[in-house]
N, C-alpha and C positions, 0 to 999 in steps of 0.2 A: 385607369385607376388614378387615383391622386394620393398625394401623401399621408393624407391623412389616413387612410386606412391601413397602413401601415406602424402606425405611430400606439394602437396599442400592443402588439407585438411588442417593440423595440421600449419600450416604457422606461422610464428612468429608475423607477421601481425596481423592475425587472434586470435593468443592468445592475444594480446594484447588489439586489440579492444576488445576483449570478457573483459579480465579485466578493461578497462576502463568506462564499460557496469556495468559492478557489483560493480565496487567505484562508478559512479556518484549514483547507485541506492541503496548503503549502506547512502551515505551521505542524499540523496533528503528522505528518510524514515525518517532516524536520525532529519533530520529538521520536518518532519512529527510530532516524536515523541514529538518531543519541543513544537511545536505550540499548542499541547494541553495537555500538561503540565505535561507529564511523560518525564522520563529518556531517551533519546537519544540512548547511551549505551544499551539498549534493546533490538534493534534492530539486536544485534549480536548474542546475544544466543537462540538457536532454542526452541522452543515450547515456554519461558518465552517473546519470541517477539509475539506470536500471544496471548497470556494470555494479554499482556498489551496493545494490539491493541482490544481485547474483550473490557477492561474499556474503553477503546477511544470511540467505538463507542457501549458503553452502555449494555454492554452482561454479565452475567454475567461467574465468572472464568469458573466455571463448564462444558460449552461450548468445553473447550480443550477438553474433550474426547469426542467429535464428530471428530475428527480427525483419529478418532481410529474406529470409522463404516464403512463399505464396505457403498458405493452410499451415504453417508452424508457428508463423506471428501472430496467429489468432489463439493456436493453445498454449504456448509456452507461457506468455503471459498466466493463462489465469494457472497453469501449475504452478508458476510463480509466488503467486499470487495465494497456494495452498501454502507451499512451504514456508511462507512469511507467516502465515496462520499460525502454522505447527512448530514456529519457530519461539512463537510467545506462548506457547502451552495448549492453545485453542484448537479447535475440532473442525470439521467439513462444514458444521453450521456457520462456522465464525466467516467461513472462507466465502461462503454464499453471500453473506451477510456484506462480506466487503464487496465480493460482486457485483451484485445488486444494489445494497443499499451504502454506499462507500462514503456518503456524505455524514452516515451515521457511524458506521463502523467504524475507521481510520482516526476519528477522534477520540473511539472507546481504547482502541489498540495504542495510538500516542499519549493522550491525557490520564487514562484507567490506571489502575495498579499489576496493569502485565507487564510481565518480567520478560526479559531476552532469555530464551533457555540455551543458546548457541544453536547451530544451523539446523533447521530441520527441527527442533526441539531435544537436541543434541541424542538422537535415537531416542526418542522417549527413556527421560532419566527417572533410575530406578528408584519404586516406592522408598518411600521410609518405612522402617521395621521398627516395632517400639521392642527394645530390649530387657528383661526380666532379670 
């Protein structure tokens, strides 16, 4: 094979969209981390981004070494990854939605008008009652 077949894979295009993929999804976190009142900046250093995404959504530290089990660093995450959902008031759909389409979601979730409800969506907080 010669290089050249190679060379549209690896496209300039291609890299670039890929990085323009991984800024907006650095930034849209980063705003993540603000709305609920940790350091932004956190999001850049590995393993101390998901320790402060544990407090986000209620976990505690100790949690990071389930990262470290064969079959638990595959679910924890995405339970993780529920409670962050249900942490800004959103539903099982939201959580797929980051699953799957995370290039989309995470920037609805950082840039949108969803609120930090505290961890977990603070027990799902109670209705409002119109008073008479």
């Amino acid at each position: 094979m010669e290089n050249q077949d190679f060379f549209p894979l690896f496209s300039t295009t291609t890299v670039l969209l890929y990085l323009a993929i991984a800024v907006l999804m650095i930034i849209a976190q980063w705003r993540i981390y603000e709305k609920a009142g940790q350091p932004g900046w956190a999001v850049l250093i590995p393993f101390y981004n998901f320790y402060v995404l544990l407090k986000i959504v209620g976990k505690p530290g100790w949690w990071l070494l389930w990262l470290f089990v064969p079959v638990a660093n595959f679910i924890v995450p995405i339970w993780v990854t529920n409670l962050l959902s249900k942490s800004f008031g959103k539903d099982v759909g939201f959580t797929l939605g980051l699953l799957f389409l995370g290039f989309i979601f995470y920037p609805i979730l950082g840039f949108g008008n969803a609120e930090y409800r505290g961890p977990a969506g603070a027990a799902k907080q109670e209705p409002k009652t119109i008073e008479v």
